[in-house]
PyMOL commands that place a pseudoatom at each C-alpha (Angstrom):
pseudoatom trace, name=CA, resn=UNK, resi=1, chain=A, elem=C, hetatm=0, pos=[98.218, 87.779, 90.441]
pseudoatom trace, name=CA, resn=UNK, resi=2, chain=A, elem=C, hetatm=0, pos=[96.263, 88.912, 87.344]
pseudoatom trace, name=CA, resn=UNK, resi=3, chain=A, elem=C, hetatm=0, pos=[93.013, 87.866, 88.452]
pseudoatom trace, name=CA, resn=UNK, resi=4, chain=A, elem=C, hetatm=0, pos=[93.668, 89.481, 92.029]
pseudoatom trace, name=CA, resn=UNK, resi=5, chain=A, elem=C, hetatm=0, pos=[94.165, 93.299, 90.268]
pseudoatom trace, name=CA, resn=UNK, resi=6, chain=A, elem=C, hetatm=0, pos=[91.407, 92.929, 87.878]
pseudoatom trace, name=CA, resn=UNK, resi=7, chain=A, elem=C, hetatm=0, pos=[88.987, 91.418, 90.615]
pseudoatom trace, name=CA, resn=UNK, resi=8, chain=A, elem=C, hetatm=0, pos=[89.989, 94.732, 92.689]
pseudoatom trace, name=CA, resn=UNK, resi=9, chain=A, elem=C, hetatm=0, pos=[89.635, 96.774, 89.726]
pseudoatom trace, name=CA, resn=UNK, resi=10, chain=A, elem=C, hetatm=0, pos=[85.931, 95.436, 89.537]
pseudoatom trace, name=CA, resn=UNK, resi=11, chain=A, elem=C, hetatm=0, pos=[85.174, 95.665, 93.001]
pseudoatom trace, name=CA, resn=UNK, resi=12, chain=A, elem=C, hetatm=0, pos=[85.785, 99.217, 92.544]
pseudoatom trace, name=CA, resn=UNK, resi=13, chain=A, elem=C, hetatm=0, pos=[83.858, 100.203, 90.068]
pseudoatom trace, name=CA, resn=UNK, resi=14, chain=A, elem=C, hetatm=0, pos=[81.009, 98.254, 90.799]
pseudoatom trace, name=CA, resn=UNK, resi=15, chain=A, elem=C, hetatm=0, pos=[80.939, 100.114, 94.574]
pseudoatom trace, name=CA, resn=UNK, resi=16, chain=A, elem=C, hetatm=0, pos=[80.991, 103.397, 92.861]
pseudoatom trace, name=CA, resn=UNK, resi=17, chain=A, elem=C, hetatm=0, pos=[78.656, 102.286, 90.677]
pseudoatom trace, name=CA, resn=UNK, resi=18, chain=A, elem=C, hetatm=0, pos=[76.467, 100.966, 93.159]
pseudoatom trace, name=CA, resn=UNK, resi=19, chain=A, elem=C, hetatm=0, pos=[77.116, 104.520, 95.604]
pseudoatom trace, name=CA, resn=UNK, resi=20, chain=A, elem=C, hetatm=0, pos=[76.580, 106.503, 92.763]
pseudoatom trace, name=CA, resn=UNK, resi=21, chain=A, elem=C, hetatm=0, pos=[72.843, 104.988, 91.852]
pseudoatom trace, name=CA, resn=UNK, resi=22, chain=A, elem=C, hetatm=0, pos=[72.014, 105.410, 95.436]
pseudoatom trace, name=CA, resn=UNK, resi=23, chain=A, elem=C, hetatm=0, pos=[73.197, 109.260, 95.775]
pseudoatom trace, name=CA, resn=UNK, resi=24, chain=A, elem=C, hetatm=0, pos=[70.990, 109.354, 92.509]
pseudoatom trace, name=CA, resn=UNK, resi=25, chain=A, elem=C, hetatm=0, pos=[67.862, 108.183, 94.149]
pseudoatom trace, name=CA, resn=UNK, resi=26, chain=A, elem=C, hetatm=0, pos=[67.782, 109.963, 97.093]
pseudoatom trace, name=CA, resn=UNK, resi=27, chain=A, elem=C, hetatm=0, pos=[68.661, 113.426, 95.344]
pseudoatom trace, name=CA, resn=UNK, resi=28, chain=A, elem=C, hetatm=0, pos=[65.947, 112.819, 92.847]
pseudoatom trace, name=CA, resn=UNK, resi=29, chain=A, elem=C, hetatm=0, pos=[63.239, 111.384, 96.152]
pseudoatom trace, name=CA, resn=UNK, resi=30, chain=A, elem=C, hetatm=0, pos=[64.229, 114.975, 97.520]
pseudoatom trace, name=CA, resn=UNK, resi=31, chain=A, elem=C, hetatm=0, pos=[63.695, 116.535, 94.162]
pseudoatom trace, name=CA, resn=UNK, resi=32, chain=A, elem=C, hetatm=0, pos=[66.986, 118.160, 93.995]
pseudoatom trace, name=CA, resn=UNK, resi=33, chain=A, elem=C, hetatm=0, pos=[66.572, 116.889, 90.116]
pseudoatom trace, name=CA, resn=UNK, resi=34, chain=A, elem=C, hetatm=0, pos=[64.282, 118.016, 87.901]
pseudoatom trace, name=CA, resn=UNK, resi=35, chain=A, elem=C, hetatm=0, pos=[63.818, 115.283, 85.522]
pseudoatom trace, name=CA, resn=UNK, resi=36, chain=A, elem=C, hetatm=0, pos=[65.143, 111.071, 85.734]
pseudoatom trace, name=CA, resn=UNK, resi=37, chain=A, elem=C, hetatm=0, pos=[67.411, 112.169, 82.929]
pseudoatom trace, name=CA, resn=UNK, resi=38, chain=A, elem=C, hetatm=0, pos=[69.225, 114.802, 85.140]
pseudoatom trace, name=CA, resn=UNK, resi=39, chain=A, elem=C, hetatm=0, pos=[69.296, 112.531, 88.198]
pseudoatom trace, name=CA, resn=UNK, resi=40, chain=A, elem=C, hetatm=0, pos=[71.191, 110.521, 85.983]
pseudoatom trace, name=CA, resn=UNK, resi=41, chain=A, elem=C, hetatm=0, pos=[73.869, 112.847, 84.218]
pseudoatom trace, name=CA, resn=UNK, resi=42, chain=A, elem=C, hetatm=0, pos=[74.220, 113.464, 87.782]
pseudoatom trace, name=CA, resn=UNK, resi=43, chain=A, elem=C, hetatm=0, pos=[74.932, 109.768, 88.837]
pseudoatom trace, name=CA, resn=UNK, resi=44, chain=A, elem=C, hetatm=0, pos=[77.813, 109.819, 86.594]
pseudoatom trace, name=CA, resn=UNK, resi=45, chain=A, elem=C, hetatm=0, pos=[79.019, 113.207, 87.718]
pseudoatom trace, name=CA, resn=UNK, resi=46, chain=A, elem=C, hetatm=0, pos=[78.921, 112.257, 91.513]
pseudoatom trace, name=CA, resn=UNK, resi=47, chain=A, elem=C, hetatm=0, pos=[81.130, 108.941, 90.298]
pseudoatom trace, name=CA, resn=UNK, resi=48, chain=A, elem=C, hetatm=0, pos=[83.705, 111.127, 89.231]
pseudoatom trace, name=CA, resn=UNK, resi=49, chain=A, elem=C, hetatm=0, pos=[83.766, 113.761, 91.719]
pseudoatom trace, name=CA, resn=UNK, resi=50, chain=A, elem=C, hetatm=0, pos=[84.527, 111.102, 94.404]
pseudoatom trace, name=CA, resn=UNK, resi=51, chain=A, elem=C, hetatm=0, pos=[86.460, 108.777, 92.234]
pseudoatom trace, name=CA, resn=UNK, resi=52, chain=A, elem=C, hetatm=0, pos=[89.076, 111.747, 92.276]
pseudoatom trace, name=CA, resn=UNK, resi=53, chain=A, elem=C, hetatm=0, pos=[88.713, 112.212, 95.616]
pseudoatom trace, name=CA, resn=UNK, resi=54, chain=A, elem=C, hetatm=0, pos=[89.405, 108.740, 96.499]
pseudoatom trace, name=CA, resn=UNK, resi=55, chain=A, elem=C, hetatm=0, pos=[91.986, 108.132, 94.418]
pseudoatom trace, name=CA, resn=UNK, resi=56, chain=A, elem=C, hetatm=0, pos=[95.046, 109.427, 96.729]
pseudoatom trace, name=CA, resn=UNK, resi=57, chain=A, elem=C, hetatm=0, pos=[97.787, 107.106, 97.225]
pseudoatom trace, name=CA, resn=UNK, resi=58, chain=A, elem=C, hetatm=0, pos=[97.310, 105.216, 99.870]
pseudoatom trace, name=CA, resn=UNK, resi=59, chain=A, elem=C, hetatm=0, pos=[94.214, 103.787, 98.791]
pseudoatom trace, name=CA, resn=UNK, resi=60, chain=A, elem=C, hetatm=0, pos=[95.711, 102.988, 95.983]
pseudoatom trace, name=CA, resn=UNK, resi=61, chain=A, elem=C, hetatm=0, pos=[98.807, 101.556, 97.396]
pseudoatom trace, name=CA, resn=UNK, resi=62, chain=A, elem=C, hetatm=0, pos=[95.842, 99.275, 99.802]
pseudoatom trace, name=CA, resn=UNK, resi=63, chain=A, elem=C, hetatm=0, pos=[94.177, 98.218, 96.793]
pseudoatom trace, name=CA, resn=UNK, resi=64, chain=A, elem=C, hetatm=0, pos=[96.937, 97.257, 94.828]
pseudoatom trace, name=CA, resn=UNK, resi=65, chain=A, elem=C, hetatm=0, pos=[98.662, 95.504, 97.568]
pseudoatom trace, name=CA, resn=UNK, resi=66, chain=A, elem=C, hetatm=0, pos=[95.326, 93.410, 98.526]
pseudoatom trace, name=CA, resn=UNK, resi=67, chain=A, elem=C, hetatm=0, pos=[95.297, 92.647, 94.766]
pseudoatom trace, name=CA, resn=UNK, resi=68, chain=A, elem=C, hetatm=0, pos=[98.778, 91.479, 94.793]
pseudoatom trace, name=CA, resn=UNK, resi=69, chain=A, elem=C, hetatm=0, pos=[98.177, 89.114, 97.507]
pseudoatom trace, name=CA, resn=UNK, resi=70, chain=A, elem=C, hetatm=0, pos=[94.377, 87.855, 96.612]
pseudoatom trace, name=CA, resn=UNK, resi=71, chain=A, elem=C, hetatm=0, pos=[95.379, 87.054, 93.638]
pseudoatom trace, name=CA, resn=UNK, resi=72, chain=A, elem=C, hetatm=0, pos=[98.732, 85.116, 94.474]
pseudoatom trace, name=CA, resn=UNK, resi=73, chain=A, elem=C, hetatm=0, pos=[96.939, 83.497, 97.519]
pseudoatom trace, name=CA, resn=UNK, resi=74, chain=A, elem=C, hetatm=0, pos=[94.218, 82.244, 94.686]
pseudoatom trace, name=CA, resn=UNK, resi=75, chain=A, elem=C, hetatm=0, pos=[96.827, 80.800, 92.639]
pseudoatom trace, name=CA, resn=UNK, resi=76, chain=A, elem=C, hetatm=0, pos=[98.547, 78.938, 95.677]
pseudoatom trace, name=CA, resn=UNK, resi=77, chain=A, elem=C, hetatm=0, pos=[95.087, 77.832, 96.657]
pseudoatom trace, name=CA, resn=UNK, resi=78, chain=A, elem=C, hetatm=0, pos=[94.566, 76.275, 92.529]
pseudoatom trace, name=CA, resn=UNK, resi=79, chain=A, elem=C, hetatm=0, pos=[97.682, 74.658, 92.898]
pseudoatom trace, name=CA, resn=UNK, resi=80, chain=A, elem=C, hetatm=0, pos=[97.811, 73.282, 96.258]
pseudoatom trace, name=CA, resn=UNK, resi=81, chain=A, elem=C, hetatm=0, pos=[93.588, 71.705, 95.778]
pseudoatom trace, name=CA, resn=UNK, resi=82, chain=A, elem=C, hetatm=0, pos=[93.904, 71.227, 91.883]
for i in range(1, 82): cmd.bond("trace and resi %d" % i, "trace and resi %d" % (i + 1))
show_as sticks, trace
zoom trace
């Protein structure tokens, strides 16, 4: 079950990650930046603008109970072919 939370706590961050680096690239394309380095204060900014936004409770509640069940249909999967 452990592995099933921490693979959905990666999952997470590497979308906003990934969401945030794009929002950075097409601000700074449009020159809504003056400089790389405040394209990418502003990556990090964006992350956690929308990180707050999408952390409401019932994505939370989906991504902890698709954890939950990746990770204990993993471990019945290593048992069952191990």
């Amino acid at each position: 079950m452990g592995f099933g939370l921490r693979t959905m706590g990666q999952a997470v961050l590497l979308v906003m990650m990934v969401f945030s680096i794009y929002q950075a690239v097409l601000r700074s394309a449009k020159l809504h930046c003056d400089g790389p380095m405040e394209a990418v204060l502003g990556m990090f900014q964006f992350a956690l603008d929308h990180l707050g936004k999408v952390a409401t409770a019932p994505v939370i509640g989906t991504l902890l109970h698709g954890g939950i069940l990746g990770g204990v249909t993993a471990e019945r999967a290593n048992r069952r072919w191990k």
